[in-house]
C-alpha positions as CSV (number, residue, x, y, z in Angstrom):
1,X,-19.5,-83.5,81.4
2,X,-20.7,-80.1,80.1
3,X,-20.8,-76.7,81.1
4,X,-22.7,-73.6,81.2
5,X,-21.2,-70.7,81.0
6,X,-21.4,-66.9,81.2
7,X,-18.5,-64.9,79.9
8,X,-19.0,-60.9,79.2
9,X,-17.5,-58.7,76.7
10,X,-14.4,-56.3,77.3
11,X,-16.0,-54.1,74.9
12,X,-19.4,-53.0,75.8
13,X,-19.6,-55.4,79.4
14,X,-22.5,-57.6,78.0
15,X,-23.1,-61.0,78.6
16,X,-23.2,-64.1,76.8
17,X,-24.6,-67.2,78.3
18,X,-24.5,-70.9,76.5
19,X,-23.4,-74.4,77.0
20,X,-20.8,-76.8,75.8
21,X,-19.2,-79.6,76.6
22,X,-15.5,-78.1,75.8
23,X,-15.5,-74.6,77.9
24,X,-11.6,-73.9,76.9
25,X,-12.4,-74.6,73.0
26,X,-15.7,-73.0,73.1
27,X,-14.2,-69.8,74.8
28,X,-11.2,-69.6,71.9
29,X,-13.9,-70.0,69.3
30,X,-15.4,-67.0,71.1
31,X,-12.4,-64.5,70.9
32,X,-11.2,-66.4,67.5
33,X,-14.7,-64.9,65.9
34,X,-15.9,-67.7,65.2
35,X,-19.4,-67.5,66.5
36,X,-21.9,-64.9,65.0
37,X,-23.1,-62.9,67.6
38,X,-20.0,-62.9,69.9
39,X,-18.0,-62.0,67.4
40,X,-18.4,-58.5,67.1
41,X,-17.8,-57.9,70.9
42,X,-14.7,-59.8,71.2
43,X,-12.5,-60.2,73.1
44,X,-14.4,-62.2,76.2
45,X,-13.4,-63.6,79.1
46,X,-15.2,-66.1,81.2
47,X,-16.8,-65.1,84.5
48,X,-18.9,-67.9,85.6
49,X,-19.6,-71.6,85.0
50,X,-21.1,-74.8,86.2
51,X,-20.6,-78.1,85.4
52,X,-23.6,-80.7,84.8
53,X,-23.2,-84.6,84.3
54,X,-25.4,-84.6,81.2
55,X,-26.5,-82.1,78.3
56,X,-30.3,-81.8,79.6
57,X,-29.3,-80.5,83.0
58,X,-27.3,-78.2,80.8
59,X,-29.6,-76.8,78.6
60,X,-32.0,-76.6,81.2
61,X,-29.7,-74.3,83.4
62,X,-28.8,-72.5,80.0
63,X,-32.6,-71.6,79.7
64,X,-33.3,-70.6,82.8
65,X,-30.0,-68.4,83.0
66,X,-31.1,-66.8,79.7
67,X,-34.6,-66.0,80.7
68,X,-33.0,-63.8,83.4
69,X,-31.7,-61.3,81.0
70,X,-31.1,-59.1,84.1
71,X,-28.0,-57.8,84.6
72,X,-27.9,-57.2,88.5
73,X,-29.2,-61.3,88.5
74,X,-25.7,-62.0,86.1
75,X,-23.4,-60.0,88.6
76,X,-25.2,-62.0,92.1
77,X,-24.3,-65.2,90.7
78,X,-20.8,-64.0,89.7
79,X,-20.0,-62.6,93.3
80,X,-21.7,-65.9,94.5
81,X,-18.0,-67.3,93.1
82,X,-15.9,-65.0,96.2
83,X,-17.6,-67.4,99.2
């Protein structure tokens, strides 16, 4: 199984979007600094993910969730979660 994922920053509110096929390891390696570019806007908590049966569906959803780069788009799918 893997995941895509989007967790946000309690610093400045951004977003960070990727895939893994460990969401609870890849979030601690998030907050533990152990990523370049999410390090510096630690701590981050995870507001949306999906799961996929295999790594291409992944990074295909990853892609697509990145080329957004829209906020308003980010928060739609996160309130898509309350139905």
């Amino acid at each position: 199984m893997f995941y895509v994922y989007l967790i946000q920053s309690e610093v400045d509110s951004s977003f960070y979007i990727g895939y893994t096929s460990n969401l609870e390891l890849r979030l601690k390696q998030h907050n533990n600094g152990e990523t370049r570019y999410s390090s510096r806007k630690k701590p981050w908590f995870l507001v949306y993910s999906e799961v996929f049966e295999n790594k291409t569906l992944a990074l295909k959803r990853e892609r697509f969730l990145k080329k957004q780069k829209n906020r308003d788009f980010y928060y739609q799918l996160i309130k898509s979660l309350d139905r």
